[in-house]
Backbone as a printed PyTorch tensor [residue, N CA C, xyz], in Angstrom:
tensor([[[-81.6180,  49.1590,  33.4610],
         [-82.0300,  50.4300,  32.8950],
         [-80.8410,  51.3740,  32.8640]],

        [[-80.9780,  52.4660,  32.2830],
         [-79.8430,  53.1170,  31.7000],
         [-79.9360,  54.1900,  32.8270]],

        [[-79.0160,  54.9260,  33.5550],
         [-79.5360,  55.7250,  34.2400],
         [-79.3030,  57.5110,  33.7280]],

        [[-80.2270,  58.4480,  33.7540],
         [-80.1990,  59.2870,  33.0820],
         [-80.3380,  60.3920,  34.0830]],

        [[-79.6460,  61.6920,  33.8240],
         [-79.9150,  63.0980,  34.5920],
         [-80.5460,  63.9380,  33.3030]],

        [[-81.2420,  65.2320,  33.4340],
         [-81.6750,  65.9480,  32.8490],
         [-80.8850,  66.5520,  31.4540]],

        [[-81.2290,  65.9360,  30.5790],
         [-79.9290,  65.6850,  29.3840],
         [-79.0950,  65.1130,  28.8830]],

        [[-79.1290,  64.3510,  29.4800],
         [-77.7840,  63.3090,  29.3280],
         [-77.6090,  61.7570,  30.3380]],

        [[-76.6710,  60.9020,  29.4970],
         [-77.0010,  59.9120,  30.5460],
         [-76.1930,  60.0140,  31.4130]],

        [[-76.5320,  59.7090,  32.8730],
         [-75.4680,  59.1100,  34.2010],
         [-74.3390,  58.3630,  33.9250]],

        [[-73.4300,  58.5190,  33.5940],
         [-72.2200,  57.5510,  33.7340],
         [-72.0040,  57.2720,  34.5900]],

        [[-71.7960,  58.3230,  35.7210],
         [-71.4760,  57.6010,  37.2350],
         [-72.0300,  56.7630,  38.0790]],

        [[-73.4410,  57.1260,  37.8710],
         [-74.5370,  55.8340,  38.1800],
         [-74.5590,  54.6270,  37.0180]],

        [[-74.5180,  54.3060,  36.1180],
         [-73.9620,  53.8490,  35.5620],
         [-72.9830,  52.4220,  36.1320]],

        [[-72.1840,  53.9530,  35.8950],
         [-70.7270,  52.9240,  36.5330],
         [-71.3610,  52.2280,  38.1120]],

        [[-71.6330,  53.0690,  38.6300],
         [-71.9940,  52.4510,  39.6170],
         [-73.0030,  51.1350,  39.8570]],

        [[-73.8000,  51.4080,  39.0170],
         [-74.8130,  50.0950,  39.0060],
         [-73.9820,  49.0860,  38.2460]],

        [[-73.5530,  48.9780,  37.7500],
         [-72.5330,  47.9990,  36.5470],
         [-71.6620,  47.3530,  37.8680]],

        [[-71.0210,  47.8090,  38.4730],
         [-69.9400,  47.5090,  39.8930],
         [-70.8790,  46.4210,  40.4220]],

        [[-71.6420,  47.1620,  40.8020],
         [-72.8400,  46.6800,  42.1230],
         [-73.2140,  45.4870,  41.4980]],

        [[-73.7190,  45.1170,  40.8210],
         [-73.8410,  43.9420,  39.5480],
         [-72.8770,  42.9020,  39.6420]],

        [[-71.7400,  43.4740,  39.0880],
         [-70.5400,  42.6950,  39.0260],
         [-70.1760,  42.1190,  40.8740]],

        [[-70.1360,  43.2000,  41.8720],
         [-69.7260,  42.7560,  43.2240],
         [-70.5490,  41.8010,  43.9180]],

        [[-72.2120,  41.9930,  43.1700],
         [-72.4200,  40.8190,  43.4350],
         [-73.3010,  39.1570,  42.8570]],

        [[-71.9500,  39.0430,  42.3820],
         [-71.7220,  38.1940,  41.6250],
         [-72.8410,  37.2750,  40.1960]],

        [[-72.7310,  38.5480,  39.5010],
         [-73.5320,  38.8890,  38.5560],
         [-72.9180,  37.6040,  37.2990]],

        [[-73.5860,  36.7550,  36.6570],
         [-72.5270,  36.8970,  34.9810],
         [-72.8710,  36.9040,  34.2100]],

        [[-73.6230,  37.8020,  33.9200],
         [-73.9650,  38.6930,  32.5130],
         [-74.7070,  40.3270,  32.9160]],

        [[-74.3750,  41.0590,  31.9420],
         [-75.0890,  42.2520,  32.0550],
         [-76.0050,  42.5100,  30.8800]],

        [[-76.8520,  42.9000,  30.5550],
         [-77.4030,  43.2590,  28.9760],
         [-77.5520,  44.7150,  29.1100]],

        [[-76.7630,  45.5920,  28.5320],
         [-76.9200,  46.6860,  28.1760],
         [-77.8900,  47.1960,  26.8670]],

        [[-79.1500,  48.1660,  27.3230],
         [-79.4820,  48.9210,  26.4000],
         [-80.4700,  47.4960,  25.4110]],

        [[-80.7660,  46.6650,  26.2400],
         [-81.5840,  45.5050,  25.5340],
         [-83.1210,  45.2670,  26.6160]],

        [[-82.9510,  46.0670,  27.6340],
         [-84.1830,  45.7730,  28.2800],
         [-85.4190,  46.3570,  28.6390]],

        [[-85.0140,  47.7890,  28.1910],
         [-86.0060,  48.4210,  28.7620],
         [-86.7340,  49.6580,  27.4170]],

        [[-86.3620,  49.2830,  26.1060],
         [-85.9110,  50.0090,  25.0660],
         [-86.3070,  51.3040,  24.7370]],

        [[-84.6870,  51.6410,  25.9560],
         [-84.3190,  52.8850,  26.2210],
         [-83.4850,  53.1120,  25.0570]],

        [[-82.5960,  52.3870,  24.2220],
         [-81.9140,  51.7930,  23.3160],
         [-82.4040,  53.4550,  22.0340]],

        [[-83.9000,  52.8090,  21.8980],
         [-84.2930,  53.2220,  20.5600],
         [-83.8780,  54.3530,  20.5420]],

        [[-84.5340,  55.1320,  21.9240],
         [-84.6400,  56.2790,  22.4600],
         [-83.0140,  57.4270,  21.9090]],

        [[-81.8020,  56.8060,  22.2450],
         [-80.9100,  57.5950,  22.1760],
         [-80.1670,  57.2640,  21.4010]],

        [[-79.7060,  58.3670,  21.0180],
         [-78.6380,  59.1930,  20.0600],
         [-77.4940,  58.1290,  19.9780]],

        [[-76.7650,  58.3510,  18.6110],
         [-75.8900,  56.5560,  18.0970],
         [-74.9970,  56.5780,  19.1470]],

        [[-74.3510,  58.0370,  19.1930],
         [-73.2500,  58.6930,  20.2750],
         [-73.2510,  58.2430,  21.8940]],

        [[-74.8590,  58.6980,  22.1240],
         [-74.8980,  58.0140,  23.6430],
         [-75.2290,  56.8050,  23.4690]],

        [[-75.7900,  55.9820,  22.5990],
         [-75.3570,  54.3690,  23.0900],
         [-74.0390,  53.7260,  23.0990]],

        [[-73.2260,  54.0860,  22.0350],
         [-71.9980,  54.3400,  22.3520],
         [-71.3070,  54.2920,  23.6790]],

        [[-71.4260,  55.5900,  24.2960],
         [-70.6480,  55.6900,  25.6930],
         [-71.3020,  54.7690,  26.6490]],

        [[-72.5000,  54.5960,  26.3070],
         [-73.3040,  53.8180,  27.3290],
         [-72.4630,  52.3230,  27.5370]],

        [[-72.6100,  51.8330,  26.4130],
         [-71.8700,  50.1650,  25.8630],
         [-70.3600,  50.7270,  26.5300]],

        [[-69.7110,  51.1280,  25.8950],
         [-68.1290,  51.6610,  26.7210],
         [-67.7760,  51.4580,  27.7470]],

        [[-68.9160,  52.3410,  28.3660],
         [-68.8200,  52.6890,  30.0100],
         [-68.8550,  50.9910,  30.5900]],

        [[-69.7800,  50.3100,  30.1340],
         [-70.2610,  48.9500,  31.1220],
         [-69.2030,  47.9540,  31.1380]],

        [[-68.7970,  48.4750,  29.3170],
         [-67.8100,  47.1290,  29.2980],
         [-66.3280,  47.3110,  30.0480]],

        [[-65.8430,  49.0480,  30.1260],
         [-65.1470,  49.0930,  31.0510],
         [-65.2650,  48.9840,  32.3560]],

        [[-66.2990,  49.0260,  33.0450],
         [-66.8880,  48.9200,  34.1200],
         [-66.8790,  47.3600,  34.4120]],

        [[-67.8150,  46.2310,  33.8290],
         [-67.3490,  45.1160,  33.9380],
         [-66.0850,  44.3540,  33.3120]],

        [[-64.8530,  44.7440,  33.1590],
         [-64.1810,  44.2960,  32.8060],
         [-63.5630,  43.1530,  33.6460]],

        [[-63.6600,  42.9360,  34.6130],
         [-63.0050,  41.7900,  36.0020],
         [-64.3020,  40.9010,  35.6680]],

        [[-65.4970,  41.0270,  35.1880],
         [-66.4960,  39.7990,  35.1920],
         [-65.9300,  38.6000,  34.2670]],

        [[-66.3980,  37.5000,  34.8150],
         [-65.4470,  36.4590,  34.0420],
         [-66.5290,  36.1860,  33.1910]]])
């Protein structure tokens, strides 16, 4: 799930859940495909959303 504060989405949680994932020993993530939170937001914030994870998991093999 995407994590969201009052307006906007969490990046830092986010980032953080994406880590937590990856540290333990995750290999795959699906962003923005599970809970369709997707529909819900703006082209812009799915955007940063996808960004954020893939920089976030970038060390996942």
């Amino acid at each position: 799930m995407t994590p969201f504060r009052p307006g906007h989405v969490d990046l830092d949680a986010l980032r953080t859940l994406a880590d937590s994932y990856v540290a333990q020993g995750a290999s795959g993530i699906v962003a923005l495909g599970t809970t369709a939170e997707a529909a819900l937001l703006m082209d812009s914030e799915r955007d940063v959303v996808l960004k954020t994870v893939i920089e976030t998991i970038a060390r996942m093999p």
